[in-house]
N, C-alpha and C positions, 0 to 999 in steps of 0.2 A: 336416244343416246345423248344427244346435244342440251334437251335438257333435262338428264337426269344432272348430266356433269354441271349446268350453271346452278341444280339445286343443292350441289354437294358444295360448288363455290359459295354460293348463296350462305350453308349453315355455317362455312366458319368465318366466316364473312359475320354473320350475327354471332358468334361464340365472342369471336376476338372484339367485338362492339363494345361487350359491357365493362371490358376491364381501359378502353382508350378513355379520356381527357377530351371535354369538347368543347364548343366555341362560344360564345355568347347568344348567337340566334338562335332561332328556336321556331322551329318548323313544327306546325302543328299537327300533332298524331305521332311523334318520334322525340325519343332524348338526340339533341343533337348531338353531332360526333364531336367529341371530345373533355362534353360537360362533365362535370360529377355526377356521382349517383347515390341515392338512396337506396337503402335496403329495401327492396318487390319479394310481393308474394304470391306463388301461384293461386292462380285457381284452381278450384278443384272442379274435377269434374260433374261432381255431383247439382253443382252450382246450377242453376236455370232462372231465366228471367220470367218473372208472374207480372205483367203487364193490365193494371188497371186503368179505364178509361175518364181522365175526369173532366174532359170541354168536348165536344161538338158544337161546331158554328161552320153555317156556309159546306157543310159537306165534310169536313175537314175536321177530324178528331186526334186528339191529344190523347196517349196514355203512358202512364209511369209505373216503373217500380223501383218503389221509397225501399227495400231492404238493397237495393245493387246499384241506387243513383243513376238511373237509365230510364229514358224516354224515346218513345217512337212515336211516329205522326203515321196515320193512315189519311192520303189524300182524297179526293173525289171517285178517283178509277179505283180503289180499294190496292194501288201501290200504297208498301210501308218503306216508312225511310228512319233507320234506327239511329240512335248515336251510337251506338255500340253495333260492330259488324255479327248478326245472331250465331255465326260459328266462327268466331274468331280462333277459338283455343284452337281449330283444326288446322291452323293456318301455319304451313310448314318454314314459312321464307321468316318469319318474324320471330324474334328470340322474348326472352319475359319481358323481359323492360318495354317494348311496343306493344307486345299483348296486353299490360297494363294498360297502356296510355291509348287504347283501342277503347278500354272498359272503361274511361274514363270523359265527366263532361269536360271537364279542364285540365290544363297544364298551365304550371306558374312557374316563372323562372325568379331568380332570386341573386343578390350578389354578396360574400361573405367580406370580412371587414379589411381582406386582401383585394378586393375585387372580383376575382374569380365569381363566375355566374354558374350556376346551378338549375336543373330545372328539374320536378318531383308533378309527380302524374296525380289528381283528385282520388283516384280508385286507390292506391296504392298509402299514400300520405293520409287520408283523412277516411272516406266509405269504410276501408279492412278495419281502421281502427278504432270505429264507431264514432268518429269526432266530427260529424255533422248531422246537422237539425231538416228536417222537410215538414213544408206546408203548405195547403193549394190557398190559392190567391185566385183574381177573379179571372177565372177562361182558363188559368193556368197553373204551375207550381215553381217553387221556391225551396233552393238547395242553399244551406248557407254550410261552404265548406270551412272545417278549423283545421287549418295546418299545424298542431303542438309543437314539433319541436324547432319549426322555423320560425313559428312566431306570427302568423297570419292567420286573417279571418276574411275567405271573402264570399259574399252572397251573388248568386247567381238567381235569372228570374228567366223562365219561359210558359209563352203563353199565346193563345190565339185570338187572332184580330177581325176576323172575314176575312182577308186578304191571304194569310197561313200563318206559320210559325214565326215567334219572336222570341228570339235566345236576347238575353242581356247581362253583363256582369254590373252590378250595382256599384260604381267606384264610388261613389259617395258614402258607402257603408262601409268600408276595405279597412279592416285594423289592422296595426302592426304595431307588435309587442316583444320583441327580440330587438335589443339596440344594435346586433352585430349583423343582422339581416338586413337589407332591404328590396323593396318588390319590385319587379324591373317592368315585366312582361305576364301576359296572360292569355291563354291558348283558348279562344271557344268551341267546344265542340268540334274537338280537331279530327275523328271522323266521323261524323254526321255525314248519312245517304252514301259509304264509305263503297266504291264499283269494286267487285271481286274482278280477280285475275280472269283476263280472258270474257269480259262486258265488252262488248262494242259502244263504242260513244267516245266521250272527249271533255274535259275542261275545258270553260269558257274563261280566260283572266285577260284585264284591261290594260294591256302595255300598249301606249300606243294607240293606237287604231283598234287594236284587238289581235287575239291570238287564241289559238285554239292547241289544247296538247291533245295527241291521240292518244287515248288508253294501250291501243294494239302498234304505237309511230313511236311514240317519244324513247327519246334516246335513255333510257334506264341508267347509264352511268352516269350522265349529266346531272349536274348540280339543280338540286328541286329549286324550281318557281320561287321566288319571294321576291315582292315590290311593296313599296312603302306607296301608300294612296297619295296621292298629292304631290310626291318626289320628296328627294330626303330632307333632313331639316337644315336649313341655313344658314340658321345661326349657330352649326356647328363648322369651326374652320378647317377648308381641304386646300392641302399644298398641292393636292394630284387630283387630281377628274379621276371621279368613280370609274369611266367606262360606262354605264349604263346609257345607251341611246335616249331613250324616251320615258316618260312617266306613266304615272298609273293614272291618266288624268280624271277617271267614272269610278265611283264608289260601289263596283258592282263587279259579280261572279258568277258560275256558274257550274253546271254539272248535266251532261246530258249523257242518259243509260239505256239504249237500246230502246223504248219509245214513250218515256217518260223523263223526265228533267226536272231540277229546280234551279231558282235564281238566287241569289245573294243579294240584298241589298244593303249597305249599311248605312242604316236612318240616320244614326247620332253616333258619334266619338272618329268618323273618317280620316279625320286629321292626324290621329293616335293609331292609326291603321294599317296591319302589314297583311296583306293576302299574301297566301303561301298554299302551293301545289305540287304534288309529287305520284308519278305513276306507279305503278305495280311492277314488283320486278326483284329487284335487288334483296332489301329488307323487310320487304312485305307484302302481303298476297291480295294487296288493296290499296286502291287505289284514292284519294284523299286530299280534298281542297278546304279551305277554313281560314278563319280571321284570327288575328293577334294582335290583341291591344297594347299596347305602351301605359304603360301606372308612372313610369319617371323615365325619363332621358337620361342616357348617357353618352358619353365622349371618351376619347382617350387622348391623354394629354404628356408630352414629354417633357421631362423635368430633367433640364441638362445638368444643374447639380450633380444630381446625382447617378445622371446617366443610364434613366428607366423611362419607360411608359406606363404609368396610370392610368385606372379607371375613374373618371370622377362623376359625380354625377346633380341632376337636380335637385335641386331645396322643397321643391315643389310638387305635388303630382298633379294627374289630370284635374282641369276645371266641370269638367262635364257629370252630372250625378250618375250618368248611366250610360254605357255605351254599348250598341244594340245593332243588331242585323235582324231583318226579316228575311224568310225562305217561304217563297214562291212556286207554287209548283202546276206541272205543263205537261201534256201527255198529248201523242198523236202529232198531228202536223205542227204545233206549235210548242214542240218539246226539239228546237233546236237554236242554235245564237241567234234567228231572228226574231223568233217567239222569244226569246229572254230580251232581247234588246226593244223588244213591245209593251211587253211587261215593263220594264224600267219608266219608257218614255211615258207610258198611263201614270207610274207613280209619279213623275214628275208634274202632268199635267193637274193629277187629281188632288195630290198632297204637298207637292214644292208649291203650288199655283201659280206654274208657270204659265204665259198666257200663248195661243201660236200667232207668230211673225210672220208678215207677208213677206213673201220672196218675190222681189221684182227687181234684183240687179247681179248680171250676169259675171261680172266683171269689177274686183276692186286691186283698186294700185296703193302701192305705198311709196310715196316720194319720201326719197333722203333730204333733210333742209342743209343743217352746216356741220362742220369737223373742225376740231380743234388741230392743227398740227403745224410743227416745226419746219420751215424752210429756210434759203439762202436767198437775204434782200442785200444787194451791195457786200454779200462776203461774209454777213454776219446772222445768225442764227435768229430767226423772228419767229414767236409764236404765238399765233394768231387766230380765227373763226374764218375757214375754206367755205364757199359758199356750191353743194354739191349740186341743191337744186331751190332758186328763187323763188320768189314767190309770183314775179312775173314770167318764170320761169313756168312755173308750172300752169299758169295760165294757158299758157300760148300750146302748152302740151295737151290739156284738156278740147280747147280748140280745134288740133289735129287729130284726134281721138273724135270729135264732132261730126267732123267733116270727114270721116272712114267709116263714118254710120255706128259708131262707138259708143252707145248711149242706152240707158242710164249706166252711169259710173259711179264706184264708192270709192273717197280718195282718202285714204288714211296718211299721215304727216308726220314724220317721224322728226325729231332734231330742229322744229322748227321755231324754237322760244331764245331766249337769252341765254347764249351759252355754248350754242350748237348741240352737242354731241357730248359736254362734260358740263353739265351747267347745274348750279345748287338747287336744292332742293323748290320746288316752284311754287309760291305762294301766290301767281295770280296771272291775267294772259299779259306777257312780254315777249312779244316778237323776236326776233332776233335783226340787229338793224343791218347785217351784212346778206341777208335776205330780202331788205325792202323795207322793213321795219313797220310799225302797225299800218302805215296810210297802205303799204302794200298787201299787207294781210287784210287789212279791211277792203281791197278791192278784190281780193282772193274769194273772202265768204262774200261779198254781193257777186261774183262771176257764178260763183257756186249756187248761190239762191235763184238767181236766175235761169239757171239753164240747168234744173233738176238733178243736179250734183249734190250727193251726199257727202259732207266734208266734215272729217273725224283728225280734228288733230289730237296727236298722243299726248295724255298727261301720264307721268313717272309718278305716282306716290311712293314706293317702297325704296326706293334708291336714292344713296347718298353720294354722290357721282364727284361732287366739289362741295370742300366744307363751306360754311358762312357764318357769320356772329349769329345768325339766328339758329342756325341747325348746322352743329359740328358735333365732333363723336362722340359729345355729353347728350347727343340725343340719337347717337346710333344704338339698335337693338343688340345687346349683351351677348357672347357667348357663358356657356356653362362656367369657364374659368372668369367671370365677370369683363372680358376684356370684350371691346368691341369686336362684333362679330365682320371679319376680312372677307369682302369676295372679289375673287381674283378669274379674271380671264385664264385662259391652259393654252402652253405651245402645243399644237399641233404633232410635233415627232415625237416628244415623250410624255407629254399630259402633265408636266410639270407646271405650277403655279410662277403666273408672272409678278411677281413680287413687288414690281415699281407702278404699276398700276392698279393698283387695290382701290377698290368701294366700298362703301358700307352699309346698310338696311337700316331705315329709318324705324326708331321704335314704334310697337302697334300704338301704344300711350300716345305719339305726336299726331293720329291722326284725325282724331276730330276737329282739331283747331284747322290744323292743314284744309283739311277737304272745306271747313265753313270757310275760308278766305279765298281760295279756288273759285267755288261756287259764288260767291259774291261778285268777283272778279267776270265770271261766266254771262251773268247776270248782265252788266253792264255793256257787254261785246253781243248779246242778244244771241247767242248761239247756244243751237239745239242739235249739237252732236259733237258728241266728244270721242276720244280712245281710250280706254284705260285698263292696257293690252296688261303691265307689269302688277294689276291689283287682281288680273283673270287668272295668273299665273303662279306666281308667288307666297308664298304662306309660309309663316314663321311664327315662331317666340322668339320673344325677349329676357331673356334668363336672369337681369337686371333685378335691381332693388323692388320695382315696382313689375312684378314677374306675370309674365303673359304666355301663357302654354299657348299650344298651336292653337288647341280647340276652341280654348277665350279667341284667341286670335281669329279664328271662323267667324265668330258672332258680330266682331270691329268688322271684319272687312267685309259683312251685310250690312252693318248699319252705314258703313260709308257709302257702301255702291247703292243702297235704300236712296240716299241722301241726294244723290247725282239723280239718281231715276224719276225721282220727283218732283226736278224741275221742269219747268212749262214745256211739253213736248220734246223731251231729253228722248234723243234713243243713243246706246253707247255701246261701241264697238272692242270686244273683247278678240285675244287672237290664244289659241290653245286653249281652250278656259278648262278650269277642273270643275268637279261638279257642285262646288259650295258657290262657284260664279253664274249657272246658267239662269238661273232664274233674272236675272239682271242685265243680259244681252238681248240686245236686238240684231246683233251680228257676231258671227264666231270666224275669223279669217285662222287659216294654216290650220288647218286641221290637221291632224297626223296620218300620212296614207302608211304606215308600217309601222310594224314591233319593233323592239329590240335586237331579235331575230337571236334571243337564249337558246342554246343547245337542248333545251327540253322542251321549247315550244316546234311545233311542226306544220303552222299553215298563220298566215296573216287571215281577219276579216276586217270587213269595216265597220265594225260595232259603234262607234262614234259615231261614224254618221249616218248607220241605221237607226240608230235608237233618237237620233233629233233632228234627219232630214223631216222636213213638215210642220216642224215644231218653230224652230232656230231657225234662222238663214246660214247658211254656211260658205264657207271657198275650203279647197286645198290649200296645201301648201303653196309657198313662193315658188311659182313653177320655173322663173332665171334660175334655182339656187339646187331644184335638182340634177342628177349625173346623168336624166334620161326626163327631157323635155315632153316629151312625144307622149311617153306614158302617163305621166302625170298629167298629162290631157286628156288621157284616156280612164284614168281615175277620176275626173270630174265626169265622165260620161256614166262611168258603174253606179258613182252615190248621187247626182244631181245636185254637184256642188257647183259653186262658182269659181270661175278662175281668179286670183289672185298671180300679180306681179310685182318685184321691188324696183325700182328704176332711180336714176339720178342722172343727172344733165350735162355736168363736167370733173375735171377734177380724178378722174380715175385712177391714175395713180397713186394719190392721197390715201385713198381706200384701199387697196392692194399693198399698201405698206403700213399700213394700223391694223392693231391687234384686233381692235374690236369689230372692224369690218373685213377684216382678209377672208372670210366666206363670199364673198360678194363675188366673182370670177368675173359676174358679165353682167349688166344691167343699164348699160348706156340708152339713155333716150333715143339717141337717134339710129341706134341697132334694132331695138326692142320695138320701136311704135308700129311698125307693118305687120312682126308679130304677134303684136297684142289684137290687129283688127283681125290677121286671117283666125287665130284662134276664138274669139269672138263671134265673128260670124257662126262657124263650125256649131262651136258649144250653144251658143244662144236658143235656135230654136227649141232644142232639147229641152233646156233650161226651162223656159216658161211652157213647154209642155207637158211639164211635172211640178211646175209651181205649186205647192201646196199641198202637194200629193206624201204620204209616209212611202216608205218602203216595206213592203207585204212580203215581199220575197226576194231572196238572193240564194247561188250556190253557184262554184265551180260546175260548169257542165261537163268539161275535159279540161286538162292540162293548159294555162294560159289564157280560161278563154270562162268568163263570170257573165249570169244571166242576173239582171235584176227587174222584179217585179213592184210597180209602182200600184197605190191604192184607188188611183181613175185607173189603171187598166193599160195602163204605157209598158212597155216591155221592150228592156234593152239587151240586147249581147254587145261584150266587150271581148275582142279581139286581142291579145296582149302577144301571139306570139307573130313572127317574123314570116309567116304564110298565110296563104287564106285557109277559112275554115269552113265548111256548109255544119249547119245547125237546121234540122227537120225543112228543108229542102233551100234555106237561105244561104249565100255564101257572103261571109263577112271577108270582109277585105284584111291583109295582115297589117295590123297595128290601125285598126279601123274599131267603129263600132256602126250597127246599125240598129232604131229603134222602131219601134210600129204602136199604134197606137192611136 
C-alpha cells in the first residue's frame, strides 16, 4: 500500500517535472529541475538494441550499436554494464525527458543570450534526428554528436586500454556555430552501470574522507550528490560561505552492485570536474553516478544599476584536448570501496609514478611563528608582529618532546618569515626578526639537523595576503568580471564575508619567476624540506588578459612543485593535498577523517587513506582543533596515520580575537606537551607496526566499532563507542583500540 501511494506521488511528481523551469546544474541522467526543455521523443517499443562487438583486450570487451548510439562493456565475470539501462522504457518512476536522457551518452547544457541555461539529452537532440556520424577508432569507437538547432558539434571517444573502459569528450574538437548559444557543461554517460531499484550496493563519492550512499539508505528526497573535484573555483568572488564542509579532494568514484563493482577514475580534465550521484526512488527507477565536465565557467554577477543579477561568463573554454575517465571493474571480494581504493592507488603507483615513502614518524607539529595585531602601548593603538611562537622557542619545545621519548618529530612552521601572519608575497627565506631572525632560524635548522628532526617551514605561493611594488593586485588572478578575484575569511554566525580583510590569489602566470627565486633563495639556506601546504590545496584560474583555466592551471602547479622536488634531497610537505598534488609529497598532514555529512550520503569511510596508506606518509587532522580529542586518536589507530598537532607558546588571546585564527580554542604549549607524549607513546608502536604496510581490509563490524586489515597481517579493531565491546572472543575497551599482529 505504502508503496503503491509513493508510486502514484512518484507519477505526478514526473507529470508536473516537465512543464517546471530549472536551475543551471545539471545532474547527470536528469534535466534538472527547472531548466528548459526541448521537444523528446518517445521510443517506441519496437525499438531494440543489436549490440556489435568491436575491441576485446585483457578479457574485457567493448560493443556498440551505431543505429541507437549505445555501448556496453562485458567485463572478465561476463557482467555487462550498459550506458543505457536495457529496460529502461519499463521504468515506471521516470517520465520521457529521463527516459531519454537514460538513452542517451551525453547531456549538454547550454546558456541562451538571457542567460538562462538549458540542457537537451544526445538521444533526443541529435541519434532521433540522424545528426551524428560513428566510427571505430583503435580498441574503440567514436560518436561525433551535431546538436542543429543549438548550434554544436561535439565528438565523444570510448575505448579500451587493458585496464577497461575509456569514455572521453574530445573538447578540443567542440564547435559552436549559434552566436546566441553558448556551451556551459557536458554530461558523460550519465547512466553508465545505471543499479535498478531495489540492487543491494552503494556509491562510492570522495567528499572528504569518503562516503558511501546506500542504494536501499539514502534519503531519496535529498538533494542528489554533486561536488566539484578539487573544491569550487576561487577566482569566483563569495560574499557568503557555500556551507559545504569538505572537498572532493581524489578524482575518483564508484559504484558497487551486489558482487560486482566499478571504479571511476578521471585521468585528464579533473579540475573541469563535477561528480554527481543520485539514488532510485523519486524520478527514477535507477540509480546513477557519472561526471560532468565544465566547457566554460560561469558566475553570477550583480549589476546595482540596474538592480539584476547576471550570468556572465568566460572568454575562454577548457585548455585540455580531451577530458577522460576510466571505468575499472571488480567482482567478488574486491568489488567493494576498498578494492576501488586499490585500484586507484595501483593507478597512481603504475601511471601517476608515484614513488612509495617511508613512514618513519609518528608524530608531526605545527608551530604558530607571529601575528599581525593591534594593541594598547601607552594608550595608543600599535600595530605590530605578536611573536606566538619563537624560534628559540621552539627549540626548547623540541627538547621537552626529547626528553618524554618524543622522537622522531616532523615540525611543520607556519607564520614564520617576514611578516608573521600577513606578509607579501615571499620571494626568498626571510625570517621574521620578532622571532629571532635568521641567526635564530639558522640555529633552529642546525637543532633540527642534528637530532633527526624533519623541519618543513611553510612557503604561501598562491596567496596575496599584503600587497608590494613587486606583487599588488596588477598581478592578482582575475575574476570572470576582470576584477581581482576577493577572498574573504566568513563570520562564523552568519557565514557572511568579512569585507575589511580581504586577500587575493597570486596569478598562475606569476609563478614561475616566483618559485625560481624561492628556490634560489632555498639553495643558499641549504635546506631540504620545505611546506607547500596552500600549492597542495588550492587551484584556480585566472580569468585575466593572459587567461589560465583551472586545468592549464593543473599543469603550472606540477611544473612548479617538479621544480621544488628536484632539488638536492627536497622532500616537501603537503597537508590536504587533491590528487593533481600527490605525486609530489613526501608527507600528506590533516587528512580529512569525515564527509560533509549531505543528507544523501549515509556512512563516512576512509578512502583517503586507504587508497595511500603505504604509499604517502600520512597524519590526521590537528587533533587540538577537533570537538572530540579521543576519537581522532582513535582514527589514527583505524588508518595508521600519524598524529598531528598545532601548538603556540604565548600570546593566546591574540588568537582568540583574530579572524583568521579564532578556530584555535586550545593549543598552548604548555597544556598540549604532556599530551602530545601520552598520545605518542599509545599510537607509536602501532604506527611502525604497520609502517609500510597498505590497507587490505577495512569494514564496520557493528555499530561504532571498524576492523582494519593491514598487508603484513596487522589487524586492528577500533572501539568508537562509549562501552566495551568483545569481537570473536577479544574485548576492546570503550573508546580503545586493540591490535594483534
Amino acid at each position: 500500500m505504502q508503496s503503491s501511494r509513493l508510486r502514484a506521488v512518484s507519477v505526478i511528481l514526473a507529470l508536473a517535472f516537465i512543464f517546471v523551469l530549472s536551475a543551471a546544474a545539471v545532474n547527470p541522467g536528469e534535466q534538472a529541475a527547472g531548466e528548459n526543455t526541448v521537444p523528446y521523443y518517445a521510443r517506441s517499443e519496437k525499438d531494440s538494441y543489436e549490440y556489435e562487438t568491436i575491441s576485446e583486450l585483457n578479457g574485457i570487451s567493448l560493443a556498440v550499436d551505431k543505429n541507437q548510439a549505445a555501448i556496453m562493456v562485458t567485463d572478465t565475470t561476463g557482467k555487462e554494464w550498459h550506458s543505457t539501462p536495457p529496460d529502461y522504457m519499463e521504468d515506471e518512476l521516470s517520465n520521457s525527458a529521463t527516459k531519454m536522457a537514460m538513452a542517451s551518452l551525453i547531456l549538454v547544457s547550454y546558456a541562451d543570450i538571457t542567460g538562462n541555461i538549458t540542457t537537451v539529452n544526445g538521444y533526443a537532440a541529435s541519434v532521433r534526428k540522424s545528426t551524428y556520424s560513428v566510427r571505430e577508432i583503435n580498441n574503440g569507437i567514436r560518436f561525433t554528436f551535431t546538436f542543429e538547432r543549438e548550434g554544436f558539434v561535439v565528438p565523444v571517444e570510448f575505448w579500451l586500454d587493458g585496464a577497461g573502459l575509456n569514455a572521453s569528450v574530445v573538447m578540443g574538437e567542440i564547435r559552436e556555430t549559434n552566436q546566441n548559444f553558448k556551451l556551459i557543461q557536458i554530461a558523460l554517460l550519465p547512466y553508465f552501470g545505471a543499479a535498478k531499484l531495489g540492487t543491494s550496493g552503494y556509491f562510492l563519492v570522495p567528499d572528504g574522507c569518503g562516503a558511501l550512499i546506500e542504494y536501499d539508505k539514502s534519503n531519496i528526497f535529498a538533494e542528489h550528490y554533486q561536488q566539484r573535484v578539487y573544491g569550487g573555483e576561487l577566482s569566483t568572488t563569495r560574499l557568503e560561505a557555500d556551507g559545504v564542509k569538505r572537498q572532493a579532494l581524489l578524482p575518483v568514484f564508484g559504484s558497487k552492485q551486489g558482487e560486482e563493482a566499478f571504479v571511476g577514475i578521471i585521468t585528464s580534465g579533473a579540475p573541469r570536474a563535477i561528480i554527481s550521484a543520485k539514488a532510485a526512488g523519486i524520478d527514477a527507477g535507477y540509480s546513477r553516478i557519472g561526471v560532468t565536465f565544465i566547457y566554460r565557467e560561469t558566475d553570477m554577477v550583480f549589476i546595482e544599476k540596474k538592480n539584476q543579477t547576471v550570468r556572465i561568463f568566460e572568454t575562454r573554454h577548457s585548455a585540455y584536448d580531451r577530458h577522460t575517465v576510466r571505468y575499472q571493474f571488480q567482482s567478488g571480494q574486491k568489488a567493494d570501496y576498498v578494492g576501488m581504493a586499490e585500484t586507484y592507488r595501483n593507478y597512481l603507483i603504475d601511471e601517476a609514478g608515484i614513488d612509495l615513502k617511508e613512514e618513519k614518524i609518528p608524530v608531526y607539529i605545527n608551530l604558530l611563528g607571529g601575528i599581525r595585531a593591534t594593541t594598547n602601548v601607552l594608550g595608543f593603538p600599535v600595530n605590530k608582529i605578536h611573536p606566538l611562537t619563537d624560534f628559540a622557542a621552539a627549540t626548547d619545545f623540541l627538547q621537552s618532546l626529547k626528553s618524554d621519548g618524543v622522537s622522531p618529530v616532523g615540525l611543520q612552521y607556519t607564520n614564520w618569515q617576514k611578516g608573521g601572519d600577513r606578509y607579501p608575497v615571499q620571494t626568498a627565506i626571510k625570517p621574521e626578526g620578532k622571532l629571532g631572525g635568521k641567526s635564530g632560524f639558522k640555529k633552529l635548522l642546525d637543532y633540527c639537523g642534528q637530532n633527526g628532526v624533519k623541519l618543513y617551514p611553510d612557503i604561501n605561493l598562491t596567496d596575496i595576503r599584503k600587497t608590494s611594488f613587486r606583487y599588488g593586485t596588477g598581478s592578482a588572478a582575475k575574476s570572470i568580471q576582470k576584477q581581482p578575484a576577493m577572498q574573504y575569511h566568513y563570520r562564523l554566525n552568519n557565514n557572511s564575508a568579512i569585507l575589511s580583510e580581504a586577500t587575493f590569489l597570486l596569478s598562475p602566470n606569476r609563478f614561475y619567476g616566483l618559485s625560481d627565486m624561492l628556490i634560489k633563495s632555498i639553495r643558499k639556506w641549504d635546506m631540504t624540506s620545505i611546506g607547500l601546504t596552500t600549492l597542495g590545496q588550492k587551484l584556480y584560474s585566472d580569468f585575466g588578459g593572459n587567461h589560465v583555466s583551472r586545468d592549464k592551471a593543473e599543469d603550472i602547479w606540477n611544473e612548479v612543485l617538479s621544480k621544488f622536488k628536484q632539488q638536492p634531497q627536497m622532500e616537501i610537505l603537503l597537508s590536504s593535498a587533491a590528487g593533481y598534488a600527490l605525486k609530489y609529497a613526501d608527507v600528506i598532514t590533516d587528512t580529512p577523517s569525515s564527509s560533509s555529512g549531505f543528507d544523501c550520503t549515509t556512512e563516512d569511510v576512509p578512502f583517503y587513506q586507504i587508497a595511500l596508506k603505504g604509499l604517502i606518509p600520512l597524519s590526521v587532522e590537528t587533533l587540538n582543533h577537533l570537538p572530540d580529542y579521543r576519537k581522532g586518536l582513535l582514527f589514527a589507530a583505524e588508518t595508521g596515520a600519524a598524529l598531528q598537532y598545532e601548538i603556540f607558546n604565548e600570546n593566546e588571546q591574540l588568537l582568540k580575537d583574530s579572524h583568521y585564527y579564532s578556530h584555535i580554542i586550545n593549543g598552548l604549549m604548555s597544556e598540549w606537551i604532556n599530551k602530545i607524549a601520552d598520545g605518542f607513546r599509545e599510537i607509536a608502536p602501532l604506527y611502525q607496526a604497520v609502517s609500510g604496510a597498505t590497507i587490505s581490509g577495512h569494514r564496520r563490524i557493528q555499530p561504532g566499532v571498524a576492523k582494519t586489515v593491514y598487508s603484513n597481517g596487522v589487524v586492528v579493531i577500533v572501539n568508537y563507542n562509549n562501552f566495551d565491546i568483545v569481537h570473536e572472543g577479544t574485548t576492546v575497551k570503550a573508546l580503545g583500540f586493540h591490535w594483534e599482529g
